[in-house]
Backbone bond lengths (Angstrom), bond angles and torsions (degrees), N, CA, C in turn:
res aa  C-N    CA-C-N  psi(-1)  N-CA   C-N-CA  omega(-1)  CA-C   N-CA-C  phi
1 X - - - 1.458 - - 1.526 107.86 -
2 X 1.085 106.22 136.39 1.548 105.14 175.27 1.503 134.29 -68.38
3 X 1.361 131.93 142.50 1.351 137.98 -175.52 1.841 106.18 -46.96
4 X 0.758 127.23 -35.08 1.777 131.35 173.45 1.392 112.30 -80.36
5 X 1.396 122.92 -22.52 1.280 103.47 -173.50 1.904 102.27 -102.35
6 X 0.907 128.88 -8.60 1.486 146.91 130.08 0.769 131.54 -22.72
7 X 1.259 120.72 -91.78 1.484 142.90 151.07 2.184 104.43 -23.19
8 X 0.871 120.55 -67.28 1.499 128.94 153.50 1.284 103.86 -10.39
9 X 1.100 101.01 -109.42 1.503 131.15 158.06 2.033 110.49 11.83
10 X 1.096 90.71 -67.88 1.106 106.98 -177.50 1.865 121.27 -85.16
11 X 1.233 99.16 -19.09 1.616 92.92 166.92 1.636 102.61 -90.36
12 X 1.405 102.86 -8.68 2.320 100.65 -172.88 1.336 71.56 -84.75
13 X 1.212 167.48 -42.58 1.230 120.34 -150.58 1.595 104.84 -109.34
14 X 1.329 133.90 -10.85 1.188 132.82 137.23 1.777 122.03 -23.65
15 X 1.081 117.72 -37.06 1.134 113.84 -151.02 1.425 96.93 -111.16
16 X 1.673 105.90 -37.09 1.824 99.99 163.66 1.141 126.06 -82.07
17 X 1.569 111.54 9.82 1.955 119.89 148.10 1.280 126.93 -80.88
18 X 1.608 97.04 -31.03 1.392 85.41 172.73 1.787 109.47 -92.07
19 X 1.085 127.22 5.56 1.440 120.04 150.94 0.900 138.67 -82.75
20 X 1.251 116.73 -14.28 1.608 121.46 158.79 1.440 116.25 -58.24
21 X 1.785 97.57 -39.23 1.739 100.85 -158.73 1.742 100.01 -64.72
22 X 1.492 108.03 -45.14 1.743 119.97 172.49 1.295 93.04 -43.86
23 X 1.153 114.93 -71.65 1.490 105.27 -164.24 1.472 119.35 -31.70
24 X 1.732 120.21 -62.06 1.467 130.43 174.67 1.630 110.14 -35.70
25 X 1.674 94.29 -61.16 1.340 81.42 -170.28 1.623 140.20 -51.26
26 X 1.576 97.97 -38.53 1.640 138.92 178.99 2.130 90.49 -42.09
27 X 1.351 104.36 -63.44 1.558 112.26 174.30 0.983 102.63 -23.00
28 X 2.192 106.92 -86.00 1.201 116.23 -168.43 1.816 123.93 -27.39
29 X 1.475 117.95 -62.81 1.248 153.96 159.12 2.098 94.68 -9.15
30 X 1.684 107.66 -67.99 1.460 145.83 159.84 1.344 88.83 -10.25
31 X 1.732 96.59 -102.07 1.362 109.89 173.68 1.536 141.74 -4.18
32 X 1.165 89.24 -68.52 1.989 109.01 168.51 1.358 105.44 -73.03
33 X 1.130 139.29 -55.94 1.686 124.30 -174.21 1.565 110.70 -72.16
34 X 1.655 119.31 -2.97 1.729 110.64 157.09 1.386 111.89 -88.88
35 X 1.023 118.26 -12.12 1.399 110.73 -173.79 1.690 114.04 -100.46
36 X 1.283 102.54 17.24 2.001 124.71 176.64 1.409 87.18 -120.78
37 X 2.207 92.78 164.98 1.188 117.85 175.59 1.893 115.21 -21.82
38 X 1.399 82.45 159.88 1.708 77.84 161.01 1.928 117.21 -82.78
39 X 1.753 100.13 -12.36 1.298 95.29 177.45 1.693 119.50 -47.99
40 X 1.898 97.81 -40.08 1.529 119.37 -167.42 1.662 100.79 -52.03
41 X 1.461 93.87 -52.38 1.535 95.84 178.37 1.109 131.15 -56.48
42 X 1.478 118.52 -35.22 1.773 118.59 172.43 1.435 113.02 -63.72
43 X 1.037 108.51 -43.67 1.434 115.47 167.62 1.068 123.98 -64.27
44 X 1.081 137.77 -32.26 2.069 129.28 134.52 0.562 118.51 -5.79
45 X 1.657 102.37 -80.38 1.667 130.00 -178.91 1.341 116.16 -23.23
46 X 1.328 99.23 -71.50 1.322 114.58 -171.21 2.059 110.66 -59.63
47 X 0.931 102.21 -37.04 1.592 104.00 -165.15 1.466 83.54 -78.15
48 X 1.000 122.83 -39.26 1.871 120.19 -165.23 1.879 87.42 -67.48
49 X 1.608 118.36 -66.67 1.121 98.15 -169.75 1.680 126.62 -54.11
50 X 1.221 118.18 -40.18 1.253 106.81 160.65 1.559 138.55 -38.62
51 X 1.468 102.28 -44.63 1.480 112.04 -173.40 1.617 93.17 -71.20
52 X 1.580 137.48 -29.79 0.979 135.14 -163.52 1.862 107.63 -60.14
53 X 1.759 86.50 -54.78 1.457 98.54 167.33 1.585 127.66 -33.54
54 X 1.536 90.82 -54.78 1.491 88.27 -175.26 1.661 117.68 -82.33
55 X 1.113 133.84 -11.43 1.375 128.42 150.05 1.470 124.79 -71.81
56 X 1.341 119.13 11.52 1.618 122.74 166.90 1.667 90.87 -86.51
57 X 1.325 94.44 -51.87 1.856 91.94 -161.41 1.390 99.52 -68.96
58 X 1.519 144.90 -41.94 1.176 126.54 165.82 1.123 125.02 -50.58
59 X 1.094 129.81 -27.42 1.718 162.31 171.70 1.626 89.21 -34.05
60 X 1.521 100.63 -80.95 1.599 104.04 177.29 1.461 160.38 -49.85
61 X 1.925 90.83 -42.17 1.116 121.25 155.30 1.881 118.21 -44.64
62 X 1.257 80.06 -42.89 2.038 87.85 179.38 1.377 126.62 -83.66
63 X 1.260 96.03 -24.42 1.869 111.42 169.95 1.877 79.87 -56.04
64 X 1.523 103.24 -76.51 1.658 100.22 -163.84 1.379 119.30 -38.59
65 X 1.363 132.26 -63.34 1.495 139.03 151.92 1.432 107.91 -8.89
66 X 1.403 100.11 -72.01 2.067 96.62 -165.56 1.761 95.10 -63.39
67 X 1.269 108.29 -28.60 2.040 95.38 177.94 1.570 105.05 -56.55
68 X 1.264 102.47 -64.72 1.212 117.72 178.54 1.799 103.61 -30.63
69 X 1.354 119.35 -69.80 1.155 106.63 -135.71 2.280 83.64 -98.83
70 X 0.701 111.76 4.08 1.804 112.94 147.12 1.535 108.86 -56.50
71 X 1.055 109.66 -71.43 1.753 127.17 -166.67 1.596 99.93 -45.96
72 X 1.554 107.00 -53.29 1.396 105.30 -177.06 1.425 138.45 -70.51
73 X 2.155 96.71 -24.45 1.547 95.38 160.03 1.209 109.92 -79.45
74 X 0.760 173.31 66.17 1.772 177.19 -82.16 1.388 111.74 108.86
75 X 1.594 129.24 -66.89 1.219 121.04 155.26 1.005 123.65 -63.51
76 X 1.545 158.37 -40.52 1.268 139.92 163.07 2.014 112.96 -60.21
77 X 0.814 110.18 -23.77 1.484 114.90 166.99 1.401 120.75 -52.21
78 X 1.375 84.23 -53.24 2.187 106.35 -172.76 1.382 85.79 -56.13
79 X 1.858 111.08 -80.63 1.692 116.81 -156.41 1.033 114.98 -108.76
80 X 1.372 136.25 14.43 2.216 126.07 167.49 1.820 70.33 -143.68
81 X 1.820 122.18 103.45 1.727 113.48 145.20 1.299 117.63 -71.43
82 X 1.388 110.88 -20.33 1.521 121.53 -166.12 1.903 104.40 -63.99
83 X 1.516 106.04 -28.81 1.446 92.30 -176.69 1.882 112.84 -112.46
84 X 1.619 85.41 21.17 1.947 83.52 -172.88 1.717 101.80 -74.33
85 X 0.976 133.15 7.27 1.751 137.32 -175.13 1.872 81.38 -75.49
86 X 1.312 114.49 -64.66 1.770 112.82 -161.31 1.362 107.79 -54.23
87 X 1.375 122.34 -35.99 1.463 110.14 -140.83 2.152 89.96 -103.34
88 X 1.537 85.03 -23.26 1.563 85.56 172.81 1.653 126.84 -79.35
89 X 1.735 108.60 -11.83 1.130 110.55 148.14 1.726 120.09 -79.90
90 X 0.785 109.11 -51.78 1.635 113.70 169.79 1.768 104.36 -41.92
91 X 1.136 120.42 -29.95 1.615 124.07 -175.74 1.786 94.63 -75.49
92 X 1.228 115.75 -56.36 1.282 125.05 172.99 1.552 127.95 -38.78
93 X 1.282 113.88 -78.48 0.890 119.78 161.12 1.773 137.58 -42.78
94 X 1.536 117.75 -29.78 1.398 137.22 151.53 1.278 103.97 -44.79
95 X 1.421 134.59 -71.36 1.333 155.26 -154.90 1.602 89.70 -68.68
96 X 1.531 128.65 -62.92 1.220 117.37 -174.45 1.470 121.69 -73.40
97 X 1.515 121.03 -1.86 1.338 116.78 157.58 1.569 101.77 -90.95
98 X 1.146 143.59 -46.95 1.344 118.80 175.89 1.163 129.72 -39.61
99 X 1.461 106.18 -42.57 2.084 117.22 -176.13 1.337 81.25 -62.32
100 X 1.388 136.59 -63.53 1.529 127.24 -148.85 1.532 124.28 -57.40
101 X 1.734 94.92 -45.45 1.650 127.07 161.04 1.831 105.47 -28.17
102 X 1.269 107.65 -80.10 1.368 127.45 171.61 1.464 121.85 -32.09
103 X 1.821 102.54 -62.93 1.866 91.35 175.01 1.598 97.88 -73.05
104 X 0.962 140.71 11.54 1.624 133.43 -175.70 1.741 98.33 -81.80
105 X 1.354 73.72 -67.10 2.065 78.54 -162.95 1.567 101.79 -70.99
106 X 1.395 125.02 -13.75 1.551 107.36 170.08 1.230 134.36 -103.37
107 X 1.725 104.48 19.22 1.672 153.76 172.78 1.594 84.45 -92.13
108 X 0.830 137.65 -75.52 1.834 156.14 -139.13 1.646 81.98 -75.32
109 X 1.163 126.41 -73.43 1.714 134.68 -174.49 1.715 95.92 -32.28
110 X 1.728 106.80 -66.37 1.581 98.19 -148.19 1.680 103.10 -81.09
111 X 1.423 127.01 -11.58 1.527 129.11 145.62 1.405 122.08 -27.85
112 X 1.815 90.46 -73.36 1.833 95.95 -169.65 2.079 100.55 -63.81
113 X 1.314 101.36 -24.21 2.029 77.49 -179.08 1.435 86.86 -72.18
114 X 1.448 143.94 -27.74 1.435 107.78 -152.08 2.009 94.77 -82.69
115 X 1.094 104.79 -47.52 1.699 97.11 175.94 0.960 133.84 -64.31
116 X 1.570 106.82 -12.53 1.669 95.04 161.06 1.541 114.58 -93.21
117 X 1.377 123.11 -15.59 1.561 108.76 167.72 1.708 106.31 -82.37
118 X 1.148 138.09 -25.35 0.904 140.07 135.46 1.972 124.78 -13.07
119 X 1.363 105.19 -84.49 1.483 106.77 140.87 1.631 148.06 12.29
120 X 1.846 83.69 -84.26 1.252 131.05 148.24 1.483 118.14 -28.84
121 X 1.369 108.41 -73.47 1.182 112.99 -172.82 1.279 142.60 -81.89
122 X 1.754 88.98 -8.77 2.076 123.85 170.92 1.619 92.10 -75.18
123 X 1.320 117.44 -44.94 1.913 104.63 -173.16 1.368 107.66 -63.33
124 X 1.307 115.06 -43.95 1.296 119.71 -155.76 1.395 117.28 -74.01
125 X 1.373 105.69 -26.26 1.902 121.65 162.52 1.506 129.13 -84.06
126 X 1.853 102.40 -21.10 1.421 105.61 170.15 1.815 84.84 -90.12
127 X 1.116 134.56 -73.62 1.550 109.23 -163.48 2.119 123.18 -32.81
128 X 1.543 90.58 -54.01 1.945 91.80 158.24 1.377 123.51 -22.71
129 X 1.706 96.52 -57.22 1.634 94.56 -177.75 1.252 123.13 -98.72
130 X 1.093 126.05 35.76 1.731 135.96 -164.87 2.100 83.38 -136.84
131 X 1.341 95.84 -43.24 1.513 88.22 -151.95 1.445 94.26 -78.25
């Protein structure tokens, strides 16, 4: 196997360690804003739904990228082999932000149901005790 595709290899999984670790922390973060107002929580909501937003549209952009950068290992393959090592890391790395992209925003999905039943369930106990 070649020294680049290795080397690859080994920085993609660098990088999906350090997303896990974000990930943990992001929880922790979780944690503390359920255990505040429900204001704290709408305001989650809201920042979570936004951020959700913006990983659809990155979402896409990278579908295009990994097209993009398919097309290009193939043509630089056919006529320059000498530079298919770059573009086949660049192919790599695309692909490992998409997988990441993906558990992101479908991390982001099963959040916002938990804070908004969460939410949910702060009205429904402050109305109890008001009512």
């Amino acid at each position: 196997m070649p020294n680049y595709v290795i080397i690859s290899l080994i920085v993609t999984l660098a990088i999906i360690i350090v997303f896990q670790g974000i990930n943990k922390m992001n929880k922790k973060i979780e944690k503390d804003y359920s255990t505040k107002s429900p204001e704290k929580v709408k305001e989650y909501i809201k920042r979570n739904e936004e951020l959700l937003e913006r990983t659809n549209k990155l979402n896409k952009k990278m579908v295009n990228f990994l097209t993009f950068t398919i097309i290009a290992v193939i043509a630089v393959f056919i006529f320059v082999p000498v530079f298919t090592p770059i573009f086949f890391i660049a192919f790599l790395f695309a692909f490992t932000l998409l997988i990441l992209n993906i558990i992101l925003r479908s991390s982001l999905e099963d959040r916002l149901k938990t804070f908004r039943n969460l939410s949910f369930e702060i009205k429904n106990k402050n109305s109890n005790l008001n009512g």
